[in-house]
MMTF fields as JSON, N, C-alpha, C and O atoms, coordinates in Angstrom:
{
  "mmtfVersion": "1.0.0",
  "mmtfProducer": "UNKNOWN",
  "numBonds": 299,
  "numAtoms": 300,
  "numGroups": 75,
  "numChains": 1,
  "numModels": 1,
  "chainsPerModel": [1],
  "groupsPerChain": [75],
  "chainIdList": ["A"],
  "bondAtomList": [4, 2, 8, 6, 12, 10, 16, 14, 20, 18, 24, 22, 28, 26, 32, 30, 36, 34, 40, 38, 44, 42, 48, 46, 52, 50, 56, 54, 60, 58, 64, 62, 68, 66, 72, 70, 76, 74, 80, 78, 84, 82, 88, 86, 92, 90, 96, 94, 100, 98, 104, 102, 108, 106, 112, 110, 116, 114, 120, 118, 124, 122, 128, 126, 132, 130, 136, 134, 140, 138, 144, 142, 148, 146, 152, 150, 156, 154, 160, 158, 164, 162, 168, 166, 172, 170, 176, 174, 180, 178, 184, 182, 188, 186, 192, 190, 196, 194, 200, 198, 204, 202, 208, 206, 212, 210, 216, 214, 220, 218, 224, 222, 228, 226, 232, 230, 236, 234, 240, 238, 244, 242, 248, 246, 252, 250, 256, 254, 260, 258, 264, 262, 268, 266, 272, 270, 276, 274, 280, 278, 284, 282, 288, 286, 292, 290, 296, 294],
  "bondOrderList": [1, 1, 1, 1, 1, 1, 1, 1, 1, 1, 1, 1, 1, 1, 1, 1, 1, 1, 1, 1, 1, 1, 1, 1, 1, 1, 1, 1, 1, 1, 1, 1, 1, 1, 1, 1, 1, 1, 1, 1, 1, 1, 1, 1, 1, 1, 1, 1, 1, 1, 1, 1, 1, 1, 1, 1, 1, 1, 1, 1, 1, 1, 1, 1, 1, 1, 1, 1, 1, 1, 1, 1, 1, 1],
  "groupList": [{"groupName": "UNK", "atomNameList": ["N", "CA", "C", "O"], "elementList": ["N", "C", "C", "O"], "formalChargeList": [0, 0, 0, 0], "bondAtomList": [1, 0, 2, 1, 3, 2], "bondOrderList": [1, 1, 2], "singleLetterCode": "X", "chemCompType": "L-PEPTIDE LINKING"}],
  "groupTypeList": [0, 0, 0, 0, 0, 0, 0, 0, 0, 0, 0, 0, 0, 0, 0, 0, 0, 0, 0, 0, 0, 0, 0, 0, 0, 0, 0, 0, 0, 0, 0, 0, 0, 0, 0, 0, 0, 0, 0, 0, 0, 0, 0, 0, 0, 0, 0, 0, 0, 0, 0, 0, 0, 0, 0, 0, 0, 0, 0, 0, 0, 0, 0, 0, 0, 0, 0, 0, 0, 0, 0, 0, 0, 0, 0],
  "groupIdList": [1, 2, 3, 4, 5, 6, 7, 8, 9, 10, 11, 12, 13, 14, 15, 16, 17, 18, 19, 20, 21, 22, 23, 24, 25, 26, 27, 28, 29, 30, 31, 32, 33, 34, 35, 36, 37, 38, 39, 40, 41, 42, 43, 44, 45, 46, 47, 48, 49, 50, 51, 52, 53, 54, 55, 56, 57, 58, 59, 60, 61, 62, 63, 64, 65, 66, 67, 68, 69, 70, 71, 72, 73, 74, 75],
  "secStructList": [7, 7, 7, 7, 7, 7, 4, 4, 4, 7, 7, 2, 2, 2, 2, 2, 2, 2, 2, 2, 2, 2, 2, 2, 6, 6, 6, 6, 7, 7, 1, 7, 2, 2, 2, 2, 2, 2, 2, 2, 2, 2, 2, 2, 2, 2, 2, 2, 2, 2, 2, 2, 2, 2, 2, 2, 2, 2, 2, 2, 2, 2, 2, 2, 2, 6, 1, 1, 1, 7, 7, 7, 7, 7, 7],
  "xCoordList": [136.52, 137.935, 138.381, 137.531, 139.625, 140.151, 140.628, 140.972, 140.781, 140.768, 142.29, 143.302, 142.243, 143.585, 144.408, 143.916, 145.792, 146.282, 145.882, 145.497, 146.077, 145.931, 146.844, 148.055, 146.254, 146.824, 148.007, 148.998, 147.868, 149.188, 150.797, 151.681, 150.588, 151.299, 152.158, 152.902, 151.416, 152.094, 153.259, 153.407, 154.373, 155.031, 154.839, 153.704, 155.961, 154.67, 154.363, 153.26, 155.452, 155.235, 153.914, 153.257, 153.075, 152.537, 151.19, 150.074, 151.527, 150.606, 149.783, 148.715, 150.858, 150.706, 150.241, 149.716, 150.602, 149.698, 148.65, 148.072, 148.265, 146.886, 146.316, 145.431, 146.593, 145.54, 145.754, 144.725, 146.704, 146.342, 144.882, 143.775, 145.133, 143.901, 142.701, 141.752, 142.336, 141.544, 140.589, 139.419, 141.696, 141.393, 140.771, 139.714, 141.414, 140.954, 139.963, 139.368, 139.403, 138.271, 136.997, 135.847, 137.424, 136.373, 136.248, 135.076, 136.73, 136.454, 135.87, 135.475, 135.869, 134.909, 133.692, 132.888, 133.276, 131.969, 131.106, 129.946, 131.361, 130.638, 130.532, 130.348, 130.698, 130.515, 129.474, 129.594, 128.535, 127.23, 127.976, 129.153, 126.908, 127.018, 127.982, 128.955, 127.9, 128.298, 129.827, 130.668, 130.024, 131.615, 132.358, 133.566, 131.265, 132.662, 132.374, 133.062, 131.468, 132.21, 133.221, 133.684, 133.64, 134.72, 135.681, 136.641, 135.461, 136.642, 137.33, 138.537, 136.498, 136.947, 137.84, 138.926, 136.874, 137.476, 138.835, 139.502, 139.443, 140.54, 141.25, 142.179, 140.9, 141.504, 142.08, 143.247, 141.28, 141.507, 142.952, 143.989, 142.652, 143.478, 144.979, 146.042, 144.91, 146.053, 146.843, 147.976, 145.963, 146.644, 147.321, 148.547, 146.727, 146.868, 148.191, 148.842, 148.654, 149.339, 151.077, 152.157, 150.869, 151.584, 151.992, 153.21, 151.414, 152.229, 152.696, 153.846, 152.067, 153.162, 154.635, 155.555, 154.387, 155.654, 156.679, 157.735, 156.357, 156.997, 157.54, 158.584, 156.443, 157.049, 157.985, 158.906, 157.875, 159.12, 160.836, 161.87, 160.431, 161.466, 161.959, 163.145, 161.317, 161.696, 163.039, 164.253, 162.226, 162.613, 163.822, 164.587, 163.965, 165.152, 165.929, 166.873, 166.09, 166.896, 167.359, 168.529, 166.537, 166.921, 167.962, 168.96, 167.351, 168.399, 169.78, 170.813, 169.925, 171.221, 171.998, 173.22, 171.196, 172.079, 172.514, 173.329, 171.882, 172.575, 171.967, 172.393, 170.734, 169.75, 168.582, 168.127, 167.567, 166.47, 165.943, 164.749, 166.611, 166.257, 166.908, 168.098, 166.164, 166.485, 167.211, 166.723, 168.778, 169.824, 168.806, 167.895, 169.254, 169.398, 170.048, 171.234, 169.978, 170.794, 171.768, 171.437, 172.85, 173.784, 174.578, 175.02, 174.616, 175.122, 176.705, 177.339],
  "yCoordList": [79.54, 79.722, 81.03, 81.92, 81.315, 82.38, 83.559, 83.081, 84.838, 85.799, 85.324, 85.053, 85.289, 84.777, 85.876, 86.869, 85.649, 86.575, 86.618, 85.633, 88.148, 88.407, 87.586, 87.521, 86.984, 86.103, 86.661, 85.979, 88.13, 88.81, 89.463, 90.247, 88.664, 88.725, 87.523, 87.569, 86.385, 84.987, 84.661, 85.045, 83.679, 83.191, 82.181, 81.709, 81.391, 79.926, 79.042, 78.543, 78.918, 77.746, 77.791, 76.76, 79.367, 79.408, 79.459, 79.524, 79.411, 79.708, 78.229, 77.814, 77.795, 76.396, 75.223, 74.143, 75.758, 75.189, 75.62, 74.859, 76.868, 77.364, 76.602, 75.818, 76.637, 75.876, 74.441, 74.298, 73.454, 72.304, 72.718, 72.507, 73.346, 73.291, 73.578, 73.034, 74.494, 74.576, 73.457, 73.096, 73.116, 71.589, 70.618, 70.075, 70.323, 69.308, 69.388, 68.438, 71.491, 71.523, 71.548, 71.874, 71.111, 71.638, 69.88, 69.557, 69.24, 67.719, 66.941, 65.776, 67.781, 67.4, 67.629, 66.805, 68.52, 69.039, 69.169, 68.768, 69.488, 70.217, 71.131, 71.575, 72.029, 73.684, 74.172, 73.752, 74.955, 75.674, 76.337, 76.681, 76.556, 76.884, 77.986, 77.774, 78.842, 80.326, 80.23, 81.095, 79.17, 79.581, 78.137, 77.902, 77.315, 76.41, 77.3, 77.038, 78.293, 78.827, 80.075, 80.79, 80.489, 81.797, 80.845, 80.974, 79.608, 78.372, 78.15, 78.168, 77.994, 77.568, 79.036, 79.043, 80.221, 81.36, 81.371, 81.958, 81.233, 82.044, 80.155, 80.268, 79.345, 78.261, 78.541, 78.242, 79.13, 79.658, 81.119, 81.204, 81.785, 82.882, 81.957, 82.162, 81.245, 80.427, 80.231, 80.697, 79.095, 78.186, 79.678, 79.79, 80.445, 81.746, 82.368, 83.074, 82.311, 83.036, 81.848, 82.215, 80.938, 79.495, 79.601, 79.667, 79.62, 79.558, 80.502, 80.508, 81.701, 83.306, 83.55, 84.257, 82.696, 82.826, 81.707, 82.172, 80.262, 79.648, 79.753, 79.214, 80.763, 81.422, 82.546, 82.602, 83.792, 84.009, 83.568, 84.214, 82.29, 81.253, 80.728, 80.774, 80.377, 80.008, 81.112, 80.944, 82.088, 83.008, 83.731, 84.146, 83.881, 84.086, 83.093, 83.718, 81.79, 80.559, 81.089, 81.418, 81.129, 81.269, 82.519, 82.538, 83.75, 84.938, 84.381, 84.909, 83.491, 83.045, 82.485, 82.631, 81.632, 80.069, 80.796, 80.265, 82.176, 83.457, 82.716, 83.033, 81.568, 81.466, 81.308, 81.402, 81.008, 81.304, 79.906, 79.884, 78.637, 77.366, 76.463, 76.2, 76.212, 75.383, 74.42, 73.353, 74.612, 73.398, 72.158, 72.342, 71.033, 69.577, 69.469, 69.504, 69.368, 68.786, 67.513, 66.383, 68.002, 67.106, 66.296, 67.001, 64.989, 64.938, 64.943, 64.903],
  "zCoordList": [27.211, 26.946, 27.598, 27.601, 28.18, 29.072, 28.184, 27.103, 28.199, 27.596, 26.776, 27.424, 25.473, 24.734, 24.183, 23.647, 24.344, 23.843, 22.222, 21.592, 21.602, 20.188, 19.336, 19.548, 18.403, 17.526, 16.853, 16.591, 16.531, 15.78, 16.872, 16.526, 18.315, 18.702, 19.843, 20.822, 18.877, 19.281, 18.465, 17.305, 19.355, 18.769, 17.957, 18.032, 16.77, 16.291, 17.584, 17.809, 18.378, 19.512, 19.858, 19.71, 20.548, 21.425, 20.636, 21.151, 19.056, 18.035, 18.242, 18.69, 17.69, 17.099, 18.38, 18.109, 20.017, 20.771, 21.459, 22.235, 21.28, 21.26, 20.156, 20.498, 18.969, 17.612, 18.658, 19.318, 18.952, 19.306, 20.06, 19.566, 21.351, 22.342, 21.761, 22.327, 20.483, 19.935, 19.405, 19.533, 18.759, 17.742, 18.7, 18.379, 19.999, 21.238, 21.869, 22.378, 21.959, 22.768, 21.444, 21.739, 19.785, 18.959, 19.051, 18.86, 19.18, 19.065, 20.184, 20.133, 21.248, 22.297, 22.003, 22.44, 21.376, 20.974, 22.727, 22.635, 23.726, 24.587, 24.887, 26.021, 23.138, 23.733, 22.713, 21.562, 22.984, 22.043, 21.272, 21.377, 20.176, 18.926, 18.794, 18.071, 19.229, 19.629, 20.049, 19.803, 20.648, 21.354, 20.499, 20.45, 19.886, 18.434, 17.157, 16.171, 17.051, 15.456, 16.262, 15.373, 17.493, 17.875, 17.776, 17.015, 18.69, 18.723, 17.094, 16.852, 16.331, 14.883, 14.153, 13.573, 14.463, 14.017, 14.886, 14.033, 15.589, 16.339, 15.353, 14.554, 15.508, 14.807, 13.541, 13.285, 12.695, 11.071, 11.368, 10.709, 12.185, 12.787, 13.308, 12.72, 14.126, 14.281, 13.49, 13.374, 12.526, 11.415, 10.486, 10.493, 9.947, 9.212, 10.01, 9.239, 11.09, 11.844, 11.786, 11.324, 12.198, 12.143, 10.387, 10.223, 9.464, 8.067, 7.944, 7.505, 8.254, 8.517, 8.684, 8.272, 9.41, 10.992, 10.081, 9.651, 9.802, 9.128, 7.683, 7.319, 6.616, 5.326, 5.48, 4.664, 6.73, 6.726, 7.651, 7.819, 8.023, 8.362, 7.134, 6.809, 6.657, 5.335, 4.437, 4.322, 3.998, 3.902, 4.131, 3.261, 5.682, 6.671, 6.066, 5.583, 5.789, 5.74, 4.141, 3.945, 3.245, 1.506, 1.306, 0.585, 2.306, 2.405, 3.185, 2.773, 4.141, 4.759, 4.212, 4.181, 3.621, 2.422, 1.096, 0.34, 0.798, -0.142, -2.021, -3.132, -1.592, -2.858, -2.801, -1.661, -3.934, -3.591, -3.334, -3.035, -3.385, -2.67, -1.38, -1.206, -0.837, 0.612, 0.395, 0.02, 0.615, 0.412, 1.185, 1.993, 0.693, 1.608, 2.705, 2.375, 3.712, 4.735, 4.273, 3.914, 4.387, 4.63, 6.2, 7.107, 6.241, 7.565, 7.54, 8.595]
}
């Protein structure tokens, strides 16, 4: 795998498709022992990084809508 950027300075997009490529190259299983548990670790780091990013989206949205629950969409 190519030198990756640091997990604490991805966006979710770039989060959340680094974890895809992760997930794709851990399911090939043609990599030694050594580089699928770093593969799995930077995976756990992802996913950890991706709910981050989305709890304070969340967040951002409850402070906008001015309560502490996520209206329904209305069309």
């Amino acid at each position: 795998m190519a030198k990756a950027k640091p997990v604490e300075e991805l966006t979710y997009e770039e989060a959340f498709a680094d974890l895809e490529a992760v997930v794709a190259a851990l399911e090939s299983a043609d990599h030694p022992l050594e580089e699928s548990l770093a593969l799995f670790e930077r995976g756990q780091a992802l996913a950890r990084r991706c709910a981050e990013l989305l709890e304070k989206a969340e967040l951002k949205v409850q402070q906008l809508t001015g309560d502490g629950e996520l209206s329904e969409f209305e069309e």
